[in-house]
N, C-alpha and C positions, 0 to 999 in steps of 0.2 A: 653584478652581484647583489646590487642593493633591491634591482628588481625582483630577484631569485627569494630572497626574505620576504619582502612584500607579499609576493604571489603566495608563499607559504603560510605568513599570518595570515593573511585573507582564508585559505582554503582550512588552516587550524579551528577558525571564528566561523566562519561556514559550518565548519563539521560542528563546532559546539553546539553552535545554534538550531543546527537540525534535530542533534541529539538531545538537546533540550525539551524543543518541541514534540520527537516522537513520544517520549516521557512522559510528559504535561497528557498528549492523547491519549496514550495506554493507562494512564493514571485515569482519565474521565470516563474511558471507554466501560472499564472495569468493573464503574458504580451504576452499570445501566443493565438492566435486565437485558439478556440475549440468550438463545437458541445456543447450544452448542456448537452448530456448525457455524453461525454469526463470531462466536469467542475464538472458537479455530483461528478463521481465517483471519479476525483481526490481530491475534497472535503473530503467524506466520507474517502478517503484513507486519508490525512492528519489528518486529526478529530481523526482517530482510531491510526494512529501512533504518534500523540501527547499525546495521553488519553495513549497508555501504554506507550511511556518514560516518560508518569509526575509518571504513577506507579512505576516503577523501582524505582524514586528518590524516590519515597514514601516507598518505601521497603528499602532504603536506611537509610533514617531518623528512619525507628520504629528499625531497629536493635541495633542503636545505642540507642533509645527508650528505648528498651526492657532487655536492661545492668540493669537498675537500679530498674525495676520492681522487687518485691523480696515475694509475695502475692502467692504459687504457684495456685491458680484458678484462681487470674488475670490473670498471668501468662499466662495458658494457654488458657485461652479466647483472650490474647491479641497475642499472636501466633497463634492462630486459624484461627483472624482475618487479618495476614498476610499473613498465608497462602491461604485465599482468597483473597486477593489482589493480590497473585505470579500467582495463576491460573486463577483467571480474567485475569490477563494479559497475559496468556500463552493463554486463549479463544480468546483476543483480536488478535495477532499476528495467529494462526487459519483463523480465518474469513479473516485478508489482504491476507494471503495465498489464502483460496478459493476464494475470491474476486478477486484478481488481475488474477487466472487463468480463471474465468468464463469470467470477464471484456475480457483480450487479445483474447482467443480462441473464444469470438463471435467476436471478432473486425477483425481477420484472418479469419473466415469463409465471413463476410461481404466482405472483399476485394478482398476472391476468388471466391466469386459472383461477384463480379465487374469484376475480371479479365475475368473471364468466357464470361459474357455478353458483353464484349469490342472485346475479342478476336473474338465472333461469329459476333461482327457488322464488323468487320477488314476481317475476312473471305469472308463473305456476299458483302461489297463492292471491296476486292476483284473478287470475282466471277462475278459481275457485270461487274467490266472496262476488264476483262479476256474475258467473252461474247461479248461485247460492242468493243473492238478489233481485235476481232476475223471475227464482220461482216463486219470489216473495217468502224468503228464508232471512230475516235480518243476523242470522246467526254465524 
């Protein structure tokens, strides 16, 4: 039993601390210039990473909940129902996964589109003052 407390203040202090942190990030993130779709998604990512550390504390709490229950079809309805809670939240942390790689790998292919098209104007002007020199044009 005494473990069952433990495991729970642990995962209580975990959640806090996570939710501290998402906080502290959404609080910095806010003061920086961003693109719309940049504030979007770091919205959404905050939203989903607050929604599961408030789960974890919430799985936190039924453990110690779940001591005292002693019905066993409560019981196991009331486990049932943590354990959907543990895999929503394993769904939730999922999707910032896939999120955050769809998010970066379009935002890297965007900037090597950029690079791309800066480096062909850089060439291109190049090739121009190269010719433009060449006919003894210093212009």
């Amino acid at each position: 039993m005494f473990s069952s407390f433990l495991f729970a203040g642990f995962l209580l202090g975990l959640a806090g601390l996570m939710m501290a942190l998402h906080v502290r990030k959404w609080r910095w993130l806010r003061t920086l210039t961003l693109a719309d779709k940049e504030r979007d998604f770091f919205f959404r990512q905050f939203r989903r990473r607050m929604q599961s550390s408030a789960m974890i504390g919430a799985v936190g709490i039924a453990i110690v909940v779940g001591i005292w229950i002693v019905d066993p079809w409560l019981l196991a309805i009331y486990w049932g129902l943590v354990f959907l809670a543990v895999l929503w939240t394993l769904l939730l942390a999922l999707a910032d996964i896939v999120s955050n790689r769809t998010f970066f790998e379009r935002m890297q292919d965007e900037q090597l589109a950029e690079g791309l098209a800066l480096k062909k104007e850089l060439k291109d002007e190049l090739e121009r003052l190269d010719r433009h020199h060449r006919n003894g044009d210093d212009k």
